[in-house]
C-alpha positions as a Markdown table, in Angstrom:
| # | Residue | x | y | z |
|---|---|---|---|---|
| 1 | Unk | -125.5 | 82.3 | -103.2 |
| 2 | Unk | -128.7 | 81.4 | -103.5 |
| 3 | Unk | -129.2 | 78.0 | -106.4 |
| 4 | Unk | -131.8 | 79.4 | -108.6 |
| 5 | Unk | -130.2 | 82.7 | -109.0 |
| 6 | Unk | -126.8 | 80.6 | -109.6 |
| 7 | Unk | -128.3 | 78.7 | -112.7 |
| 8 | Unk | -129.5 | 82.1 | -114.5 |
| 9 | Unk | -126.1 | 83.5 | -113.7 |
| 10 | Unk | -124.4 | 80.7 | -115.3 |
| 11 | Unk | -124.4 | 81.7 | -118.8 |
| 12 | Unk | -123.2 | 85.1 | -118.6 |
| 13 | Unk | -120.1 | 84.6 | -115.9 |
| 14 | Unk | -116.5 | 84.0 | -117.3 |
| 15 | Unk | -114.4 | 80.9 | -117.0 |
| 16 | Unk | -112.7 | 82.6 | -113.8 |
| 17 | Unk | -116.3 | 83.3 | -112.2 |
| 18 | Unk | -117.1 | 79.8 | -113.0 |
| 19 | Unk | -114.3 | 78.1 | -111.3 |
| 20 | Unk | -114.6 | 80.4 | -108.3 |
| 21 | Unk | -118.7 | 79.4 | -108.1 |
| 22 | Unk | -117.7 | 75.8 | -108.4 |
| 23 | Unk | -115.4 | 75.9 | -105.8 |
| 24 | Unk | -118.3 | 77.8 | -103.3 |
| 25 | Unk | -121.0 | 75.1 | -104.5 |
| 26 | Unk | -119.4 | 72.1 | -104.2 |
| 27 | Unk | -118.0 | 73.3 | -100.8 |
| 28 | Unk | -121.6 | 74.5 | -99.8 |
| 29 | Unk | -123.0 | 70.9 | -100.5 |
| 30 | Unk | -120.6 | 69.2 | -98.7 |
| 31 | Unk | -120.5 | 71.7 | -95.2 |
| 32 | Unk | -123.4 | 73.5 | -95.1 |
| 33 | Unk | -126.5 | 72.1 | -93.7 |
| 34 | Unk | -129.2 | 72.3 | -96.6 |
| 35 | Unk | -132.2 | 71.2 | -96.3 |
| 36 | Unk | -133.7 | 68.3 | -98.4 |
| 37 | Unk | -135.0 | 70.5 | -101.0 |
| 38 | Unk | -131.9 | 73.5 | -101.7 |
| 39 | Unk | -129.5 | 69.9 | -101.2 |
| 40 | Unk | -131.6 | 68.5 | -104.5 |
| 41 | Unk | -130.9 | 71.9 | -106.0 |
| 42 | Unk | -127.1 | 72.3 | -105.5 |
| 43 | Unk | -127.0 | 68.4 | -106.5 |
| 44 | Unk | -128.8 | 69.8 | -109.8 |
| 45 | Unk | -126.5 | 73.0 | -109.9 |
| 46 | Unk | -123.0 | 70.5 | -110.0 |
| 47 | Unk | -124.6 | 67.7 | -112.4 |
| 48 | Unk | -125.3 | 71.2 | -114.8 |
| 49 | Unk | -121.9 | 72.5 | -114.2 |
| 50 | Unk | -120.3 | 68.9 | -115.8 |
| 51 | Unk | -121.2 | 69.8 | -119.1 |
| 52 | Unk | -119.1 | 73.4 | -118.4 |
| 53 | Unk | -116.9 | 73.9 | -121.4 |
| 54 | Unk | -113.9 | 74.7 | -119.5 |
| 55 | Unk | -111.6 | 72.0 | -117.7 |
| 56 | Unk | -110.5 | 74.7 | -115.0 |
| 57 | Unk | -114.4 | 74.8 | -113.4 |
| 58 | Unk | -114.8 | 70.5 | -113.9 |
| 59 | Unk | -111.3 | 70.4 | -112.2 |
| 60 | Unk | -111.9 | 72.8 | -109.6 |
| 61 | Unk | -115.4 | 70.6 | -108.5 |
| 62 | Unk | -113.4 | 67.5 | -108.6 |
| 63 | Unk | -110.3 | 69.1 | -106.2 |
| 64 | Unk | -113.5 | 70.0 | -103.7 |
| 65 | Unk | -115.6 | 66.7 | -103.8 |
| 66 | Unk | -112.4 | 63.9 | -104.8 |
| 67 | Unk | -112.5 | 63.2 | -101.1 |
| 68 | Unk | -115.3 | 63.0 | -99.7 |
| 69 | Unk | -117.9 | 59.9 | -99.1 |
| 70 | Unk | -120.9 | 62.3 | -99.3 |
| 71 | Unk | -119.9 | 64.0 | -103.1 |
| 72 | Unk | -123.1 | 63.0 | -105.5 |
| 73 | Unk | -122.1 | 59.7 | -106.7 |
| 74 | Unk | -122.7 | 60.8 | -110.3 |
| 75 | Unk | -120.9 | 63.6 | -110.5 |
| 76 | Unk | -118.0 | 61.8 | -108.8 |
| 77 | Unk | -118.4 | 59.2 | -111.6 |
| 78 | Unk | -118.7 | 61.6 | -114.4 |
| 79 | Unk | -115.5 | 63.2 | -113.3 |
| 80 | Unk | -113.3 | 59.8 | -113.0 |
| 81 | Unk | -114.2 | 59.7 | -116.8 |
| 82 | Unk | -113.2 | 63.2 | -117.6 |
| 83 | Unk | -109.8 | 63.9 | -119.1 |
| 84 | Unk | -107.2 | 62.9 | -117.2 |
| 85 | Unk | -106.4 | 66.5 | -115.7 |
| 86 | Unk | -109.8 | 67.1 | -114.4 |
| 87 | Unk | -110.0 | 63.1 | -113.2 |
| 88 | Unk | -107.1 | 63.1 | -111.5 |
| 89 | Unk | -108.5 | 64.0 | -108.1 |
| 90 | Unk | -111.0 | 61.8 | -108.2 |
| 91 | Unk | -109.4 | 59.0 | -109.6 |
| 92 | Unk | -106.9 | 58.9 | -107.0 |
| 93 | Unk | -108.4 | 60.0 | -103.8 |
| 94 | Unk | -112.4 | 59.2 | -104.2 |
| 95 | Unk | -113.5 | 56.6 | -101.6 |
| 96 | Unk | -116.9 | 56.5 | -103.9 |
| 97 | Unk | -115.4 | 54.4 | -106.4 |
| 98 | Unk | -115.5 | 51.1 | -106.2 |
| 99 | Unk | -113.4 | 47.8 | -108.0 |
| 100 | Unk | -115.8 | 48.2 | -110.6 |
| 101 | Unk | -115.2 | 51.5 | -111.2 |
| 102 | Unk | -111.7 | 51.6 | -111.3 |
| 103 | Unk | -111.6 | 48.2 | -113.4 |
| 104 | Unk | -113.8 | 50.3 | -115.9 |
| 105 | Unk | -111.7 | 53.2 | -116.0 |
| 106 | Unk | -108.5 | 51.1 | -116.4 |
| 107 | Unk | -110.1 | 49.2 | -119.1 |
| 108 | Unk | -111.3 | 52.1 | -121.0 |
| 109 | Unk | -108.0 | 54.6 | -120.1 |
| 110 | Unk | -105.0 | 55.6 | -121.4 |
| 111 | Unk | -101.8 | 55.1 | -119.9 |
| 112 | Unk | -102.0 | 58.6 | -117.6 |
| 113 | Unk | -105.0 | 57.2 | -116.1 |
| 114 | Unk | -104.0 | 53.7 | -115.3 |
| 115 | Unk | -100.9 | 55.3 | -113.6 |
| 116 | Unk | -103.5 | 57.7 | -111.5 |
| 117 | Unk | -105.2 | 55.1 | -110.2 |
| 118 | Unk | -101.9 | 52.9 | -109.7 |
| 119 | Unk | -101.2 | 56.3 | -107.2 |
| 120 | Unk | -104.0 | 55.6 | -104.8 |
| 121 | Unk | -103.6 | 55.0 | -101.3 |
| 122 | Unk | -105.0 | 51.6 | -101.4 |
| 123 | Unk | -105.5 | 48.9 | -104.2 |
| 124 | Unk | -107.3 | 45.4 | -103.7 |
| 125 | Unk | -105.6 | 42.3 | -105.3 |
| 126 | Unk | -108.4 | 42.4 | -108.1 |
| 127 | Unk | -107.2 | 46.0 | -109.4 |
| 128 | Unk | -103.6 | 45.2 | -109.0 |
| 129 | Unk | -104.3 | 42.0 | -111.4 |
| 130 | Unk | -106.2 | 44.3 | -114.0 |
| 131 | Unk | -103.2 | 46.5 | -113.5 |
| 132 | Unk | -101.2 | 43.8 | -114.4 |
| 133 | Unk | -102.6 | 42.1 | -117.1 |
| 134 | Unk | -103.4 | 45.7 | -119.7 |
| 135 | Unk | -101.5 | 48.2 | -117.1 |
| 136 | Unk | -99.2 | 50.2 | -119.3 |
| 137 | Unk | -95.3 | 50.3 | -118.7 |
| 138 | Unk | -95.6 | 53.5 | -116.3 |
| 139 | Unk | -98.7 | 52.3 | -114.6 |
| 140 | Unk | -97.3 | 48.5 | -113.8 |
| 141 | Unk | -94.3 | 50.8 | -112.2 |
| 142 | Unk | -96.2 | 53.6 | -110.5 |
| 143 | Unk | -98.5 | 49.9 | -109.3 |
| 144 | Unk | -95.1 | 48.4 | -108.0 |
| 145 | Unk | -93.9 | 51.2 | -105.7 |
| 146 | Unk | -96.9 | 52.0 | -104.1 |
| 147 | Unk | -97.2 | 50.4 | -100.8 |
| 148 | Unk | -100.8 | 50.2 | -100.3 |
| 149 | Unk | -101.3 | 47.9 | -103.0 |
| 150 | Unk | -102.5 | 44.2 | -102.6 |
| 151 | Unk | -100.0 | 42.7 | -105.5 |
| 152 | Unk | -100.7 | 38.8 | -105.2 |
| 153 | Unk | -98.2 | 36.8 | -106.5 |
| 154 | Unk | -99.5 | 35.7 | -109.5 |
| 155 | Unk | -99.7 | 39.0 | -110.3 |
| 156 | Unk | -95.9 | 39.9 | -110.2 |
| 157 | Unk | -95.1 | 36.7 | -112.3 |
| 158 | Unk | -97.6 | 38.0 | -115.0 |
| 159 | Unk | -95.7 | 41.6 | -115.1 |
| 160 | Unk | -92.5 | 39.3 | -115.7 |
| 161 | Unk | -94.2 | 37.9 | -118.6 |
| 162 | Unk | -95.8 | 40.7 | -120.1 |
| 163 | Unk | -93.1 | 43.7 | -119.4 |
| 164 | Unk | -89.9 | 41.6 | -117.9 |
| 165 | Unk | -88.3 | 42.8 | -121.3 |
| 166 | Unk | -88.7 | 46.5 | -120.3 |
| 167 | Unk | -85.5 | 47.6 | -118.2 |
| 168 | Unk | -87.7 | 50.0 | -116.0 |
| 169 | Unk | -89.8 | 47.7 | -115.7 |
| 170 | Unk | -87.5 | 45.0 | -114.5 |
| 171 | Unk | -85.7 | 47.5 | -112.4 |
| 172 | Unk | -89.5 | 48.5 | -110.2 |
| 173 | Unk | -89.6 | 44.4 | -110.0 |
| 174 | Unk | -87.0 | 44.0 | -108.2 |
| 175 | Unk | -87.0 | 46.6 | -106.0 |
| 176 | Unk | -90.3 | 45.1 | -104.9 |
| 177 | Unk | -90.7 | 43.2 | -101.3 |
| 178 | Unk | -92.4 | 40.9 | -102.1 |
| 179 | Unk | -91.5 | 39.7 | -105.0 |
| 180 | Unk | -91.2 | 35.6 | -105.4 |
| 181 | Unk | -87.9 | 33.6 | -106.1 |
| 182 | Unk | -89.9 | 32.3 | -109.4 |
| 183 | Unk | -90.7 | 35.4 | -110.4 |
| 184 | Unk | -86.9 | 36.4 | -109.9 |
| 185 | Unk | -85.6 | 33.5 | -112.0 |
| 186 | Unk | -88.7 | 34.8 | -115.1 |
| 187 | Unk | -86.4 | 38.3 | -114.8 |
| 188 | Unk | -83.1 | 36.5 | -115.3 |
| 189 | Unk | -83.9 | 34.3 | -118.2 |
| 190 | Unk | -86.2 | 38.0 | -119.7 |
| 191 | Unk | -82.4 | 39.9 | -119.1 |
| 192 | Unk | -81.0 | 37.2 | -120.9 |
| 193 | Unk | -82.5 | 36.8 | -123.9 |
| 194 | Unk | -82.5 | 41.1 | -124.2 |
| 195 | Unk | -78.5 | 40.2 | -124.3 |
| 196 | Unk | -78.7 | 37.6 | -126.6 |
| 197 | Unk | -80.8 | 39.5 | -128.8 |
| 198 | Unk | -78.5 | 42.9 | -129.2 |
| 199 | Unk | -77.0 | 43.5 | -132.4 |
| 200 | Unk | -74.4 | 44.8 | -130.8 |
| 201 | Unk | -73.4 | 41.8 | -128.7 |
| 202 | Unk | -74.5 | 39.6 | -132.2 |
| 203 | Unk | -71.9 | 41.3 | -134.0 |
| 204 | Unk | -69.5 | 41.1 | -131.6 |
| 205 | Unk | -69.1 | 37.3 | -131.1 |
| 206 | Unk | -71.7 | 36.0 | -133.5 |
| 207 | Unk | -75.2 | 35.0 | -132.3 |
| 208 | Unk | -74.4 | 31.2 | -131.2 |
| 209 | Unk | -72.3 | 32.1 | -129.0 |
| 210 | Unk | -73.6 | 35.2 | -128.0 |
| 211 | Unk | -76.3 | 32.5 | -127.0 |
| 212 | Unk | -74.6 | 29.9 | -125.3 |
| 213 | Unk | -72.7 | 32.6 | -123.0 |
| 214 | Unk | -76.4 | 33.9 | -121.7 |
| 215 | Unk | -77.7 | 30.2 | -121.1 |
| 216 | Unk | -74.6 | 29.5 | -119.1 |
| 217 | Unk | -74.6 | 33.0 | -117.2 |
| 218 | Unk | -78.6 | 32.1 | -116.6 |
| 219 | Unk | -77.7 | 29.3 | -115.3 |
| 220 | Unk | -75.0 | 30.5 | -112.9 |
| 221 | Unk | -76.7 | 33.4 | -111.7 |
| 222 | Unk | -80.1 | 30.8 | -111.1 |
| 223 | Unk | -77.4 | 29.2 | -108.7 |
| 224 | Unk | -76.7 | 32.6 | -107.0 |
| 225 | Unk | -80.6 | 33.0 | -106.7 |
| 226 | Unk | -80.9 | 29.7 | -104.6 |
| 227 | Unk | -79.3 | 31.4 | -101.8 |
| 228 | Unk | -81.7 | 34.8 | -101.7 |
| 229 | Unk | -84.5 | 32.7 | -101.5 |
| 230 | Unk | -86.5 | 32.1 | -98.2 |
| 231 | Unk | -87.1 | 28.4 | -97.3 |
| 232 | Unk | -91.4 | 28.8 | -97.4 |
| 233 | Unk | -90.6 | 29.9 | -101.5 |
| 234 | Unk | -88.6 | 27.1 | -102.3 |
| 235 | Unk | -90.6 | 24.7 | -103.4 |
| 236 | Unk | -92.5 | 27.3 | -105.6 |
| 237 | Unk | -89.3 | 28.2 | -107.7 |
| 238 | Unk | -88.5 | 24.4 | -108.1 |
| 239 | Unk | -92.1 | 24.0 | -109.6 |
| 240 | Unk | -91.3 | 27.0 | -111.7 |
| 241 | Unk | -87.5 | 25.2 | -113.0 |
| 242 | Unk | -89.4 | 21.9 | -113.7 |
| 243 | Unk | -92.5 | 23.5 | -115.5 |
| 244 | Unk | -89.7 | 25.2 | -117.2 |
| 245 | Unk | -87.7 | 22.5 | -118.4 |
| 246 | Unk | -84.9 | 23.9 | -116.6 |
| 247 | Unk | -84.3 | 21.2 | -113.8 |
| 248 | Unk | -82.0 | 19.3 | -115.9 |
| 249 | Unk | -79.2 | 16.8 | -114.7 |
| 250 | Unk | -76.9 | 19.4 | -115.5 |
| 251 | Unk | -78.3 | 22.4 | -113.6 |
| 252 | Unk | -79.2 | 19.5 | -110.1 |
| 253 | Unk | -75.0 | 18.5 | -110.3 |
| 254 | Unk | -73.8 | 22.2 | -110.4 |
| 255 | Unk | -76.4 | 22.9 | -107.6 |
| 256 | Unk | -75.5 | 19.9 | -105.6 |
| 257 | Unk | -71.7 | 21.0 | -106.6 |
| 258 | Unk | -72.1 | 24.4 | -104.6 |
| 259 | Unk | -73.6 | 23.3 | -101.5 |
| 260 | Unk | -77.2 | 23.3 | -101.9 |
| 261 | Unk | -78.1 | 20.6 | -100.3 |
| 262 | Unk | -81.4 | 22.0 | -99.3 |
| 263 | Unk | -82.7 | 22.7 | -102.6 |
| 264 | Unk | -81.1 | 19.7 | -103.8 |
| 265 | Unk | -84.0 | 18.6 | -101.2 |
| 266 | Unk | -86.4 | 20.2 | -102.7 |
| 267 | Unk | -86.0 | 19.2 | -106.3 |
| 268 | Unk | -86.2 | 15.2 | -105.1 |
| 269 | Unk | -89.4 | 16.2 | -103.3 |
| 270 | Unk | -90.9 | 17.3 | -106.2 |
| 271 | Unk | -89.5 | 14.7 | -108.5 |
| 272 | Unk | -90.4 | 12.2 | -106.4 |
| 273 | Unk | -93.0 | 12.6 | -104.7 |
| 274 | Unk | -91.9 | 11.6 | -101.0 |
| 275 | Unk | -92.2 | 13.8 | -98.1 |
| 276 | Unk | -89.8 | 16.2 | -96.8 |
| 277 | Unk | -89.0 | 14.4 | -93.9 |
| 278 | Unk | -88.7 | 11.3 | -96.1 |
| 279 | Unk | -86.4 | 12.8 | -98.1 |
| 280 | Unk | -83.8 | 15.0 | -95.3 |
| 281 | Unk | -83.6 | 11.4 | -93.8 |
| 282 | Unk | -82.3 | 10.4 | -96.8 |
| 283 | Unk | -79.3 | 12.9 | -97.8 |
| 284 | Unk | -78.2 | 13.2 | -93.9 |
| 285 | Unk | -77.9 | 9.2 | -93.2 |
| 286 | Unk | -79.2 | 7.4 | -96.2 |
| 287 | Unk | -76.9 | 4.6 | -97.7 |
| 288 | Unk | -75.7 | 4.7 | -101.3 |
| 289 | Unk | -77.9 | 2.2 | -102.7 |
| 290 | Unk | -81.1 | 3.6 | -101.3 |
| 291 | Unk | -80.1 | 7.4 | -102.7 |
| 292 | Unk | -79.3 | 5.8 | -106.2 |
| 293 | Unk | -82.9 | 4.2 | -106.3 |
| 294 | Unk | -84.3 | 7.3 | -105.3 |
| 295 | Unk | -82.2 | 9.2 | -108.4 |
| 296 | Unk | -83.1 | 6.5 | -110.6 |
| 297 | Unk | -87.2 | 7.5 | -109.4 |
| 298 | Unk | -86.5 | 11.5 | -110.0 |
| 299 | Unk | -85.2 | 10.6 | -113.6 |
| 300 | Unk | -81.6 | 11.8 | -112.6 |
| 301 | Unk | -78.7 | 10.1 | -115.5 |
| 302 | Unk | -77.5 | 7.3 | -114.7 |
| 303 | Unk | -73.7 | 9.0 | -114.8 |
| 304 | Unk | -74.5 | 11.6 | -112.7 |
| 305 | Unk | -75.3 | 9.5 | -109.6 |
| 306 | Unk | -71.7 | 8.9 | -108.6 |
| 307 | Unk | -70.4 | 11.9 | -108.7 |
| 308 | Unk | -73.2 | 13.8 | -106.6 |
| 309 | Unk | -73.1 | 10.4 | -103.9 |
| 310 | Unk | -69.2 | 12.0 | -103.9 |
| 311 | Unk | -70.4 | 15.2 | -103.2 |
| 312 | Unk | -73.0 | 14.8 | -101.1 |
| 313 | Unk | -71.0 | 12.4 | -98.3 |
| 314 | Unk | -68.1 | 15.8 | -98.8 |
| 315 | Unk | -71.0 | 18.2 | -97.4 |
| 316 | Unk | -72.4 | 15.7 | -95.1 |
| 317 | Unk | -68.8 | 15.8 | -93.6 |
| 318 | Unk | -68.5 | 19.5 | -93.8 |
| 319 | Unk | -72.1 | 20.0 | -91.8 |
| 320 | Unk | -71.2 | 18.0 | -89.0 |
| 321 | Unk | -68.0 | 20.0 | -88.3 |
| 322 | Unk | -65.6 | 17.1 | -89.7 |
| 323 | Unk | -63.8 | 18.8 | -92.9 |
| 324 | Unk | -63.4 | 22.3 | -94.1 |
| 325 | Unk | -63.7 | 22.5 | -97.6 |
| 326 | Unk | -65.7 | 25.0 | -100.6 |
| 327 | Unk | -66.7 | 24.1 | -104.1 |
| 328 | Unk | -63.1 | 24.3 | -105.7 |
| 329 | Unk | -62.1 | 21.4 | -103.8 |
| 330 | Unk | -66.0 | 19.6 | -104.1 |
| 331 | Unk | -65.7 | 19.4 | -107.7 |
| 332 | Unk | -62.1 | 18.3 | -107.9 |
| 333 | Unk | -63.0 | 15.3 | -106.0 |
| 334 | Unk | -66.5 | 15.2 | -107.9 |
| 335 | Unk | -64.1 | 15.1 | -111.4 |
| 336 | Unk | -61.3 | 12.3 | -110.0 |
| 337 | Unk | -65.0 | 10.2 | -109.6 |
| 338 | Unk | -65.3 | 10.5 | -113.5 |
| 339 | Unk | -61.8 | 9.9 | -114.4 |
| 340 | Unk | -61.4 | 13.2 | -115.0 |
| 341 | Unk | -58.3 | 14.1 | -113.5 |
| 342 | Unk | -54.6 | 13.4 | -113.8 |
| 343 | Unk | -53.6 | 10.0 | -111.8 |
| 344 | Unk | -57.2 | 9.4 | -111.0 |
| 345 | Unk | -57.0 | 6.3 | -111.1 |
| 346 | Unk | -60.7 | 5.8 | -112.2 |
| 347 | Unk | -61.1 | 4.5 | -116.1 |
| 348 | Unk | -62.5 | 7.5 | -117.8 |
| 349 | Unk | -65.4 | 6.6 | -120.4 |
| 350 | Unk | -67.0 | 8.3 | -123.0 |
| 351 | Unk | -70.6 | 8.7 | -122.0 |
| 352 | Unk | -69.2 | 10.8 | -118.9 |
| 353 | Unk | -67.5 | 13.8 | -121.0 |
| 354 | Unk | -70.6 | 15.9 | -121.0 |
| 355 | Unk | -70.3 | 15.6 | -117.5 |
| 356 | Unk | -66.6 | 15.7 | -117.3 |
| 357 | Unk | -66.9 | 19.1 | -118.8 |
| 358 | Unk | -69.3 | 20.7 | -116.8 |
| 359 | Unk | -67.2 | 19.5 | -113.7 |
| 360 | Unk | -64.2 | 20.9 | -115.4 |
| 361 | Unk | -65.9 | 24.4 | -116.2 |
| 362 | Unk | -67.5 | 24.8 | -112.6 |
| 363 | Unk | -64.0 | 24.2 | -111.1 |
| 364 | Unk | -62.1 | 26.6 | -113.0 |
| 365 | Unk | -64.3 | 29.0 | -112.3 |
| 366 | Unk | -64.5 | 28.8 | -108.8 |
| 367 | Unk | -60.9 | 28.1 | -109.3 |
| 368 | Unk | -60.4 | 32.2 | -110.8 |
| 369 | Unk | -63.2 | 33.4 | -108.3 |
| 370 | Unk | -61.0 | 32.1 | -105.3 |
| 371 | Unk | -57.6 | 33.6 | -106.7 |
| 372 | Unk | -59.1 | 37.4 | -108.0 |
| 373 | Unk | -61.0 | 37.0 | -104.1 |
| 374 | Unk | -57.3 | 36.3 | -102.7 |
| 375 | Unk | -55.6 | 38.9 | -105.0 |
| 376 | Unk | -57.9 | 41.1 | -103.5 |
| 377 | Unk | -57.3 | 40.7 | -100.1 |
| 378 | Unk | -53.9 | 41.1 | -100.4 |
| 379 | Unk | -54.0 | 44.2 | -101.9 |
| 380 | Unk | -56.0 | 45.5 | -99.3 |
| 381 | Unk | -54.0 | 44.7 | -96.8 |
């Protein structure tokens, strides 16, 4: 069709007719070999047909052109800001928009066309953080299983903050790769507080306690998390308890009283401020005194230094192959330290109960996870 007799048919063809021409012209433009002066036409031809009344003919130019790095870069961008049925196309398969673009159309979108763009193929670290920051819920998850986006880091911990409250949400976390130990721990304490907050858990057992049961589930299941994450994340999620307030003397005994020496490590690195090396020297071989000055430095209580010397020479034993022994036992020993067991022997004094029962509370329940674990075991035997 020749593109002067196309504009004065224009007006008289229906919707149908429209679409079909549409189809042919934006086709023609991309395959055929125009010369410079019927290209500037057909350019003119699709930049008229943009202000077509119907979606079906604007959808059926942006199906043709979404893919292709020779489309006429304003009809492309025209079409990324059409309604999100005729933008679709464009808005996730057009190599002609750039960061800018996109950061536009997210900005200035609804929630359908945040989660178009979510869908494409690739996504630099710059849209993923717009994404993040004012993506909606179903555009921060389309965002989270697509593959061929950059998420940073930084990124994923701001989703925690904004939408860690939203179960879906939560969920399309993590399921993610790549998602960091810190950004984890965010998702526990978000779960958490959703618990807390239930009427139907308030009403059930009252809102204190409803709260104290979280904090302490929190607190074991931040235990649990120590041993999913990879050594090179570490020190990140100890930054993260500390900026939290969460590294207290109570949560470094229970850690120390399960075995994780490591992290244990980790947290005296950061308290400190010695080197790793400096510090590994010190919980394999390092006397008594030396480790008590060092607990003293970190801020550790004063009461608290005994009892994790105790079980810190138990796992020094237990990683050179000399004793066979879990937490149940650990703790035991870490409680006849305080005093806190029948025929101890040790005086028992009073600034130690806090302590005492935090010992007592982390045996017995390793203590019931050991016998359901054996009461399993025989049943399936």
């Amino acid at each position: 069709m020749i593109v002067q007799k196309f504009l004065k048919w224009i007006d008289t063809a229906n919707v149908s007719e429209r679409v079909a021409a549409a189809s042919a012209l934006s086709r023609a433009y991309l395959q055929s070999d125009m010369d410079f002066e019927h290209r500037c036409a057909a350019e003119s031809a699709l930049t008229l047909l943009l202000d077509d009344p119907s979606p079906k003919v604007r959808a059926a130019m942006a199906e043709t052109l979404s893919m292709s790095p020779a489309a006429p870069p304003q009809v492309i961008a025209t079409l990324s800001a059409d309604q999100p049925e005729v933008a679709a196309m464009v808005l996730v398969r057009s190599p002609l928009l750039s960061d800018v673009d996109l950061i536009d159309r997210c900005a200035d979108g609804c929630g359908k066309v945040q989660r178009l763009i979510a869908m494409r193929g690739t996504l630099s670290t710059t849209i993923c953080a717009v994404l993040a920051e004012i993506g909606e819920n179903d555009a921060v998850i389309e965002l989270l299983g697509n593959e061929g986006a950059e998420i940073a880091a930084i990124s994923l911990a701001r989703i925690a903050e904004r939408l860690g409250h939203e179960a879906a949400v939560r969920k399309a976390l993590l399921a993610h790769a790549g998602l960091p130990a810190q950004v984890r721990h965010q998702l526990l304490v978000k779960v958490g507080e959703a618990l807390s907050e239930s009427p139907l858990v308030r009403g059930l057992i009252g809102q204190a306690r409803a709260s104290r049961i979280v904090k302490d589930a929190c607190v074991k299941a931040s235990i649990s998390l120590i041993d999913t994450t990879p050594a090179h994340e570490t020190p990140a999620l100890v930054e993260h308890l500390r900026l939290k307030g969460d590294l207290t003397t109570a949560f470094i005994v229970r850690a120390v009283a399960h075995g994780k020496i490591d992290f244990f490590g980790a947290i005296l690195c950061s308290l400190s401020g010695l080197t790793e090396k400096r510090i590994a020297g010190l919980l394999s071989h390092g006397r008594d005194n030396a480790l008590r000055a060092l607990f003293r430095d970190c801020g550790l209580a004063e009461p608290s230094h005994a009892v994790i010397l105790r079980a810190l020479g138990i796992w020094r034993e237990v990683a050179l192959g000399k004793r066979v022994t879990g937490v149940q036992e650990v703790t035991w020993l870490m409680l006849k330290e305080l005093g806190g067991t029948p025929g101890s022997g040790t005086p028992r004094r009073a600034e130690n109960d806090d302590l005492i029962a935090l010992l007592k509370s982390i045996h017995l329940d390793q203590l019931r996870l050991n016998a359901r674990g054996h009461a399993l075991s025989i049943a399936a035997a």
